[in-house]
DOVEX-271489 format. One record per residue (C-alpha): residue in one letter; x, y, z. Coordinates in steps of 0.2 Angstrom, whole numbers, padded with zeros to 4 digits, always signed. Example, Ala and Ser with C-alpha at 12.3 -4.5 7.8 and 13.67 -1.06 7.14 Angstrom:
2
a+0062-0022+0039;s+0068-0005+0036;
END
This chain:
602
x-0380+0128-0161;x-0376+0110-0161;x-0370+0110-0179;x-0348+0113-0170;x-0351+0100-0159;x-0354+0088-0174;x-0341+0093-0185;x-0329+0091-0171;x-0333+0073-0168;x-0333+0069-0186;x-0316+0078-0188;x-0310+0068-0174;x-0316+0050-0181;x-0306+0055-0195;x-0290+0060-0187;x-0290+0043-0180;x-0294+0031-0195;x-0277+0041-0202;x-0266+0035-0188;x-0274+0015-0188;x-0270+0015-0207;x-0252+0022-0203;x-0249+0010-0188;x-0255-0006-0198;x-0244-0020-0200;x-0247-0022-0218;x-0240-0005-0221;x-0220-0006-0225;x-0209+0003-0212;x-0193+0010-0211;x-0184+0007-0197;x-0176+0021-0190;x-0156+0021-0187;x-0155+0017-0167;x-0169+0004-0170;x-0158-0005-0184;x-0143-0006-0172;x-0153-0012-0157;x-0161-0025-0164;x-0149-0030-0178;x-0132-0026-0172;x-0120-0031-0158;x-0106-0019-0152;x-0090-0027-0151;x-0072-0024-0143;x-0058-0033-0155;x-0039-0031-0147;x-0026-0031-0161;x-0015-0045-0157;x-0001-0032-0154;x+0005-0030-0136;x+0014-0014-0131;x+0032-0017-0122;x+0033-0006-0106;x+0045+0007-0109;x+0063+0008-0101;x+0068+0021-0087;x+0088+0031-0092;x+0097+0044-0082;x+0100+0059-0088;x+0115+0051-0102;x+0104+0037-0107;x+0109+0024-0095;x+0097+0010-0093;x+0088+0010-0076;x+0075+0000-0078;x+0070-0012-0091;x+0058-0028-0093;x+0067-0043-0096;x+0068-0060-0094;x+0071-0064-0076;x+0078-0083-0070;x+0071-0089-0053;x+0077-0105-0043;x+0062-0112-0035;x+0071-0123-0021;x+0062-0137-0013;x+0058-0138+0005;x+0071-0151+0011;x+0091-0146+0003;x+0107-0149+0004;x+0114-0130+0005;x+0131-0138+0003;x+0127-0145-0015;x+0118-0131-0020;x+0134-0119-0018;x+0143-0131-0027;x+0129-0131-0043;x+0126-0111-0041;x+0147-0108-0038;x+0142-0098-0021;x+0150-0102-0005;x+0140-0108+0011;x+0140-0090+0019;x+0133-0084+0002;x+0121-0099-0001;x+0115-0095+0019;x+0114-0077+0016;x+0103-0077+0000;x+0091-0090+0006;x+0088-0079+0023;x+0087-0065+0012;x+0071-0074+0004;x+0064-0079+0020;x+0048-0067+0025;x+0053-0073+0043;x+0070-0073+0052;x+0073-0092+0056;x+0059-0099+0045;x+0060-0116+0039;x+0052-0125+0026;x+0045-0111+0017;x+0045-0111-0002;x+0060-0101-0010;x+0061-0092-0026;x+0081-0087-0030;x+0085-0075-0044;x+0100-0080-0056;x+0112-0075-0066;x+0114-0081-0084;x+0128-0091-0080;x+0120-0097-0065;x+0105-0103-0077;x+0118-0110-0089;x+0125-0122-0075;x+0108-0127-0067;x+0103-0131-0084;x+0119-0143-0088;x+0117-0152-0073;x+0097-0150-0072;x+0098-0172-0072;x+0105-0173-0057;x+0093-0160-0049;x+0075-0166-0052;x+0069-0160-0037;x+0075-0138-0042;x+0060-0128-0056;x+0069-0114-0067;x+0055-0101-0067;x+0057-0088-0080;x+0047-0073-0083;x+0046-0058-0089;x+0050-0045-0073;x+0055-0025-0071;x+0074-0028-0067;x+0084-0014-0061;x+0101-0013-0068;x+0108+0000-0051;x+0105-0002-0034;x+0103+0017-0035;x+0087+0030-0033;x+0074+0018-0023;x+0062+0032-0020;x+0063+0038-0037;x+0063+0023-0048;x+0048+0017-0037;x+0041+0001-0042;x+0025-0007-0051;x+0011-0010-0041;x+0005-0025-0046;x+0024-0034-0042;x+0025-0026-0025;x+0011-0036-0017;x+0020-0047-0007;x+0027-0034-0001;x+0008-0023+0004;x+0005-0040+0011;x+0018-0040+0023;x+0016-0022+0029;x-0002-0028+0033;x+0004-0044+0043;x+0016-0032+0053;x+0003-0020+0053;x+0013-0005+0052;x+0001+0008+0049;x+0013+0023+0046;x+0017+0013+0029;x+0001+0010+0023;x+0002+0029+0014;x+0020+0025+0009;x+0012+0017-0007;x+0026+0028-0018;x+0028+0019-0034;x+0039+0032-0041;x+0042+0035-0057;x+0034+0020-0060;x+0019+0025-0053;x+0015+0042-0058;x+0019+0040-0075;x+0013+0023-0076;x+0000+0027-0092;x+0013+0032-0102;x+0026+0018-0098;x+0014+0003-0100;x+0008+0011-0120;x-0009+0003-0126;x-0015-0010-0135;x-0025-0007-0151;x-0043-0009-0150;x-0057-0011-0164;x-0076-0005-0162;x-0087-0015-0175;x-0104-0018-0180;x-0108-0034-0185;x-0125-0042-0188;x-0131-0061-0184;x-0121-0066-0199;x-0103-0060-0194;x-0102-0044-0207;x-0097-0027-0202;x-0107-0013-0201;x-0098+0001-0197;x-0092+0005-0178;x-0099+0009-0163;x-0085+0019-0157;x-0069+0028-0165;x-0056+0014-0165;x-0040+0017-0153;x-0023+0016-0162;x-0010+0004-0154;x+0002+0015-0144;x+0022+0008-0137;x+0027+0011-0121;x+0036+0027-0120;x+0055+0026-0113;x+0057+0042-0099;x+0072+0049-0097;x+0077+0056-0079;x+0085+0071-0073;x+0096+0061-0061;x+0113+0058-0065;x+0117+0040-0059;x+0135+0041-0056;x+0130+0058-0044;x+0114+0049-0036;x+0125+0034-0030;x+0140+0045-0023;x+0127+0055-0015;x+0120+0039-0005;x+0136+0033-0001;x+0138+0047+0009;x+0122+0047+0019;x+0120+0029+0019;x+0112+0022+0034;x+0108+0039+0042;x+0092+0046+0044;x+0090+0062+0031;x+0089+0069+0011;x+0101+0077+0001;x+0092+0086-0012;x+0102+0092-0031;x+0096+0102-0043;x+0100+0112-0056;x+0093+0128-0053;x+0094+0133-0071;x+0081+0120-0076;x+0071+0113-0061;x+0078+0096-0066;x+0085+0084-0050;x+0101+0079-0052;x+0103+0069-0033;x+0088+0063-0026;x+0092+0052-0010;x+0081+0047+0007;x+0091+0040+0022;x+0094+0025+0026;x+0097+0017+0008;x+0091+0002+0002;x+0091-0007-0016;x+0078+0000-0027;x+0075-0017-0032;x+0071-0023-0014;x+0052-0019-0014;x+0050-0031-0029;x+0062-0046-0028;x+0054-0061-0027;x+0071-0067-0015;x+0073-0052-0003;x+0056-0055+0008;x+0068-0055+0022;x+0077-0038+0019;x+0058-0031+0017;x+0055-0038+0033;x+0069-0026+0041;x+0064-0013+0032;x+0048-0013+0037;x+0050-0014+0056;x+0066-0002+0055;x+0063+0010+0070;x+0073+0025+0057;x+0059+0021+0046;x+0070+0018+0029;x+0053+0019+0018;x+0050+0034+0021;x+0052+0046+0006;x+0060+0059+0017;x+0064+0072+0003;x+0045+0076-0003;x+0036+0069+0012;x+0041+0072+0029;x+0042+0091+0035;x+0055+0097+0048;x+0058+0113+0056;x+0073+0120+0042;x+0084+0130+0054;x+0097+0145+0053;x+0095+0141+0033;x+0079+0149+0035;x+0087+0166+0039;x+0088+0169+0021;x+0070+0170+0017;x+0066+0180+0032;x+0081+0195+0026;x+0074+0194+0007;x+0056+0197+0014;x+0064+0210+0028;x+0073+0220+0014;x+0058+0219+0002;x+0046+0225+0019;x+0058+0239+0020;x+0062+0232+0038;x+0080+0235+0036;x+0093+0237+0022;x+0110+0230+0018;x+0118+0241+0028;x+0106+0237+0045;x+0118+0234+0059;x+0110+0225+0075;x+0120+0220+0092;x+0124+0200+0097;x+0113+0204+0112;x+0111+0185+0122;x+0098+0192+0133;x+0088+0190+0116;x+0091+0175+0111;x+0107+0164+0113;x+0121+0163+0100;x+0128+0145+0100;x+0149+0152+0096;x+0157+0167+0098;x+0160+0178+0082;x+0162+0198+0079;x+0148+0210+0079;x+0137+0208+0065;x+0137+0228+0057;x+0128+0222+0042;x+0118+0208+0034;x+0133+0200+0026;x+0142+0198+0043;x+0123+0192+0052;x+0124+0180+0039;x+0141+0176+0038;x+0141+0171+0058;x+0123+0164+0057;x+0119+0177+0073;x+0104+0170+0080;x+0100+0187+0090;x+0106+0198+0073;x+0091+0189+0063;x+0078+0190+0082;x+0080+0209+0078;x+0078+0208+0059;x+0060+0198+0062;x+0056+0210+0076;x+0058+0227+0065;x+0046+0216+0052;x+0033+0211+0066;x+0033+0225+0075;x+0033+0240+0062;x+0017+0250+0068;x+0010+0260+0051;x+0004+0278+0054;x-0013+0270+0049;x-0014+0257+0063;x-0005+0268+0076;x-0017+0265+0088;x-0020+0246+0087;x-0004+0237+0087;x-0011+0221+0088;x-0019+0224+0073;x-0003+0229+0065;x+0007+0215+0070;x-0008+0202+0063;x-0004+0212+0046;x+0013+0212+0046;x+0013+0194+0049;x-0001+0190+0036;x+0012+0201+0024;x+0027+0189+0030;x+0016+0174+0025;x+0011+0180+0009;x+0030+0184+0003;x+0036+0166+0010;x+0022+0156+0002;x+0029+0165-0015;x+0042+0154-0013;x+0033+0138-0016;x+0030+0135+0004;x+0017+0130+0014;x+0011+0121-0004;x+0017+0107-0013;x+0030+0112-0028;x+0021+0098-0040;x+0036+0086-0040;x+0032+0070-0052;x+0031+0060-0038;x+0015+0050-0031;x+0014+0059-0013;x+0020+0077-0009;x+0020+0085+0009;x+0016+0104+0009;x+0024+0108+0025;x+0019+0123+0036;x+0018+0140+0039;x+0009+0147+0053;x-0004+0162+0050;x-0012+0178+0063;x-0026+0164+0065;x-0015+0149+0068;x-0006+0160+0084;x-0023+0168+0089;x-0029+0151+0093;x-0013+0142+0097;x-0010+0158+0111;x-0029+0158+0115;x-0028+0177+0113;x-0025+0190+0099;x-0013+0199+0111;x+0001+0189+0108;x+0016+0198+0104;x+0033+0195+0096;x+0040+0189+0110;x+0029+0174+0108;x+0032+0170+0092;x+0050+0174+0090;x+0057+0157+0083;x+0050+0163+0067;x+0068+0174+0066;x+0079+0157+0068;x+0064+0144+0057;x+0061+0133+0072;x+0044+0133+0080;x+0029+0132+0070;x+0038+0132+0052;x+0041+0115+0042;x+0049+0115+0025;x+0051+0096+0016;x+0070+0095+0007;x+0064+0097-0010;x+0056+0116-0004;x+0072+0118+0003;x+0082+0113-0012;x+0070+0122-0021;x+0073+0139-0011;x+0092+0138-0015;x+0089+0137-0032;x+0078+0153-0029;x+0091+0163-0021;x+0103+0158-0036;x+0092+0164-0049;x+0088+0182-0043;x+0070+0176-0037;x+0060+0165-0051;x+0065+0144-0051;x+0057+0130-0061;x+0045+0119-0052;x+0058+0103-0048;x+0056+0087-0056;x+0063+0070-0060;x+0060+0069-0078;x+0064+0077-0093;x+0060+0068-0106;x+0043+0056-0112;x+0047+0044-0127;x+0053+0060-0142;x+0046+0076-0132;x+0051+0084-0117;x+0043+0086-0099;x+0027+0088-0095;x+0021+0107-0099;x+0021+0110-0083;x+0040+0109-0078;x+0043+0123-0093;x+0032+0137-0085;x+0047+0150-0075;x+0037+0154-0059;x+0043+0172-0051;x+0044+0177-0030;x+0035+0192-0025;x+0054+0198-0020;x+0065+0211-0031;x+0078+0202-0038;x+0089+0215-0030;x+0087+0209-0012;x+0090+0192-0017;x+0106+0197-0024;x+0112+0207-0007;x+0112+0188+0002;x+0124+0182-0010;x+0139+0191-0001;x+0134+0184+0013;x+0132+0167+0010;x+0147+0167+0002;x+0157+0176+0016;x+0152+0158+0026;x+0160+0148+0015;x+0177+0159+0018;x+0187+0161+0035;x+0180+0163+0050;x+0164+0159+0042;x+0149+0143+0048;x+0157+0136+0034;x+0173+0140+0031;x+0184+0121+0033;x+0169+0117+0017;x+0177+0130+0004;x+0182+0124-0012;x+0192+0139-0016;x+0208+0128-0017;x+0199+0121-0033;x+0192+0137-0040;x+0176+0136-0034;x+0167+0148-0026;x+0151+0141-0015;x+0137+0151-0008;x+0130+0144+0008;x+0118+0144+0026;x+0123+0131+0037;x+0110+0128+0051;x+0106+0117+0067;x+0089+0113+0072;x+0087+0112+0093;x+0080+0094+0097;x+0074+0091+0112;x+0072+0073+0109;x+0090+0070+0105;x+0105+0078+0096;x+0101+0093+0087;x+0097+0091+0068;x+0111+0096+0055;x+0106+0107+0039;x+0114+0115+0024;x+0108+0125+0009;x+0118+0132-0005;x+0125+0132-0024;x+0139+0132-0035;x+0148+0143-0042;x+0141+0157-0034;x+0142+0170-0050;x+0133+0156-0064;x+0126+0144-0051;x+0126+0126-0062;x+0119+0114-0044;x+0109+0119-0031;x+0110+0106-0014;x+0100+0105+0003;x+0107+0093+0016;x+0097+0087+0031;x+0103+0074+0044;x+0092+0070+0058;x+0103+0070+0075;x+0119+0075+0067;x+0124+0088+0074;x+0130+0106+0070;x+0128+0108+0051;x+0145+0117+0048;x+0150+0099+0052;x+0140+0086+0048;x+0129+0093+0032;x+0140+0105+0024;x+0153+0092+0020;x+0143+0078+0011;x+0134+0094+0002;x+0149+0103-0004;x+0159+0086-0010;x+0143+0083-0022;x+0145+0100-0029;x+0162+0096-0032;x+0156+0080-0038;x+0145+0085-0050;x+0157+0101-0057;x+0172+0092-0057;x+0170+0074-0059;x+0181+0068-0045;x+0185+0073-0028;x+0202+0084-0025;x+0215+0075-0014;x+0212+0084-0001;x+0195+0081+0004;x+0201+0060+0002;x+0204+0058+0020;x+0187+0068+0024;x+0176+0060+0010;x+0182+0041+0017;x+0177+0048+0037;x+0161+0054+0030;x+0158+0036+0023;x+0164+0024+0033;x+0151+0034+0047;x+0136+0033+0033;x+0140+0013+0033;x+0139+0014+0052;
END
């Protein structure tokens, strides 16, 4: 019996003198794979000496935007003669003034260190009289320069040369700028404008010699040139004729998706953010009570009107609520009509005369259609129907963001059963309550690229193209993205029984009618609305395309406080249209486009 025990020890003792003779020192070894790089080798990062050139930003017919070049700066010193320097620079005293208040990060400031950009031939003179001057520096360096004025919001800038600028908004600490970090273009496609340098993985041992890499090298990559939607020439017209107001205008073709116009209001320089010289003009912008950094178009939301009435008929027609045909009295007792017009007998003439009660008894039928199933529960019926609304609307690209290749996107607002159940602190609320839906004002927001957006919609027959700013990356086209056709949840059908009507208020006794451009062959299809404000003047709006039978240009026009938008948006939207169709404006509109901007530089 003790014979196992024995044997197991002995078999033991053996097991062990194997592994000490296979662990001894004496023995050779071979090292495995990860023990030989530890030990032996370093990992190393080599940059090829290569260094990628950012690439340039073109509008749609290859004009240069923006480009890195060489950029000339005039350090001035603290004491000056402003007199001399307009004779070196060839400025006048008003201009020499102007430019260094410009520079100043505070109104009145003395003493502070000035940097002045400068032409070529400006650099040319300082440089032949550079003896005389000991006490200015010629700075060069390589800077973004923008070439237009044109497309702030869009062109954007680079972060790293707006600092001075982030500083500021701290020192003024105007917190509602703080999110406005919208590089643009600039920003959002940043990777691909900047390229890459080239970069090697070796190794190498003590001696210097390469043994293979550590990690797959990375091939040198140029910065890729992007190429815009927006036609220049249309994009500064366009902000000629909003200027200083407060507002967007909003152009795309509705074919493609791609922005043509793209303007926030007020205007400013695109180069303003960066310029080492316009501290001052930053300054005004950022303490601006009509907020001119805001990028109105894709971030603020505003209640969009009588525009609105079109989406509300498409999903009323695809409800079954009404038909083409549906007739509904002007009844005041309902809701007021803001002018005097015939009696709406179908949804061409409700649209045509923008009849707020017409559309009151369109959302009505919707709300308050009470299926045979829910007969007895009305409340739940309304809840469904309005849950049914919502879910048509949002088809539209609302109450989400559209994707735009911008930094920031606001996804503006549709209210839901829940929304109203809380907001009314009941579930027995009823249409009444909620009525404002039928006109879009109360709870509904829309930003002007969704309302852009939805005229491009209605033109198509119910599918669009997610909007966006570029449409080409270096050789290839936009992002995949911007390629995929997105459809509405409506029959084409019903969106083709608004055209009549928008149409018909473009033509006598229409919203619209002193807007046509019939006289140039032009047929437009248009929604004018004004948004009630109770803080001020009431909010002018306008949504439409041209022509209306092959719609080419989709616009939406909002000016805050402007008035009725028969007269105030209509205008500026249908003389882009023209614009943009025609190439000039008709001599007839002269007299009206000079009105429009001569108030815009007011």
């Amino acid at each position: 019996m003790r014979t196992a025990p024995i044997r197991w020890r002995v078999g033991l003792l053996a097991l062990l003198a194997g592994l000490a003779a296979c662990s001894s020192p004496d023995q050779p070894t071979t090292p495995t794979h990860n023990e030989d790089v530890r030990v032996r080798y370093t990992a190393r990062r080599v940059a090829l000496p290569e260094v990628p050139q950012r690439g340039r930003i073109l509008d749609r017919h290859d004009s240069v935007l923006v480009d890195t070049r060489m950029q000339y700066l005039l350090k001035l010193p603290r004491q000056l003669d402003t007199l001399k320097l307009g004779e070196l620079l060839g400025w006048d005293s008003t201009t020499v003034r102007r430019r260094i208040q410009e520079a100043l990060p505070y109104p009145g400031t003395r003493g502070y260190p000035v940097q002045l950009r400068l032409t070529a031939a400006e650099v040319a003179r300082v440089r032949q009289d550079s003896a005389a001057w000991p006490q200015l520096a010629l700075i060069q360096q390589k800077r973004r320069v923008y070439t237009t004025p044109a497309a702030a919001p869009v062109l954007g800038y680079l972060s790293a040369e707006a600092q001075a600028f982030y500083r500021q908004a701290q020192r003024y600490r105007r917190g509602r700028f703080y999110r406005l970090r919208n590089g643009g273009v600039e920003s959002y496609y940043n990777g691909l404008l900047k390229g890459h340098r080239g970069y090697l993985h070796p190794l190498v041992d003590a001696q210097g010699n390469t043994h293979g890499s550590w990690a797959k090298d990375t091939a040198f990559q140029q910065g890729q040139d992007l190429r815009l939607t927006l036609d220049v020439k249309l994009q500064a017209y366009a902000e000629k004729l909003l200027g200083g107001r407060r507002g967007y205008l909003v152009a795309l073709d509705p074919r493609t998706g791609e922005i043509l116009a793209y303007v926030s209001g007020p205007v400013y320089p695109a180069a303003t953010i960066t310029a080492p010289d316009q501290a001052g003009l930053r300054t005004e912008l950022l303490e601006h009570e009509d907020m001119p950094l805001l990028n109105r178009p894709a971030m603020l939301a505003n209640p969009p009107g009588s525009v609105f009435k079109l989406v509300n008929a498409a999903v009323a027609l695809q409800m079954h609520a009404i038909s083409p045909a549906s007739s509904f009295r002007c009844d005041q007792s309902l809701v007021s009509c803001v002018h005097h017009h015939p009696p709406g007998r179908s949804l061409t003439l409700g649209l045509k005369y923008s009849c707020n009660p017409y559309f009151y008894q369109v959302m009505q039928n919707l709300i308050d259609c009470v299926p045979d199933s829910l007969v007895q529960d009305t409340v739940a019926a309304r809840h469904a129907n309005l849950a049914q609304w919502r879910r048509y609307v949002r088809s539209f690209g609302l109450d989400s963001v559209l994707g735009i290749d911008l930094p920031r996107e606001a996804p503006g607002f549709l209210p839901t059963p829940a929304y109203y159940d809380k907001a009314r602190r009941t579930r027995n609320w009823t249409y009444r309550s909620i009525y404002s839906l039928s006109i879009g004002q109360g709870e509904i927001n829309l930003t002007g690229l969704q309302m852009a957006n939805m005229a491009a919609i209605i033109a198509n027959r119910g599918w669009y193209y997610p909007p966006h700013l570029v449409s080409g990356i270096g050789k290839n086209g936009p992002l995949p993205r911007f390629t995929r056709k997105r459809h509405t949840l409506i029959d084409s059908a019903h969106f083709a029984a608004l055209v009549p009507g928008m149409v018909a208020v473009m033509q006598r006794g229409g919203t619209a009618d002193a807007s046509s451009l019939a006289d140039v062959g032009i047929t437009v299809a248009g929604k004018t609305g004004t948004v009630q404000n109770d803080e001020g003047d009431d909010h002018a709006a306008f949504v439409g395309f041209a022509p209306a039978d092959n719609p080419q240009i989709a616009v939406a026009v909002y000016l805050e406080n402007g008035g009725f938008g028969a007269t105030a948006a209509a205008p500026c939207a249908v003389m882009v249209m023209e614009k943009h169709l025609r190439g000039y404006i008709a001599p007839k509109r002269k007299r009206w486009e000079r009105r429009i901007m001569s108030r815009a530089r007011q």
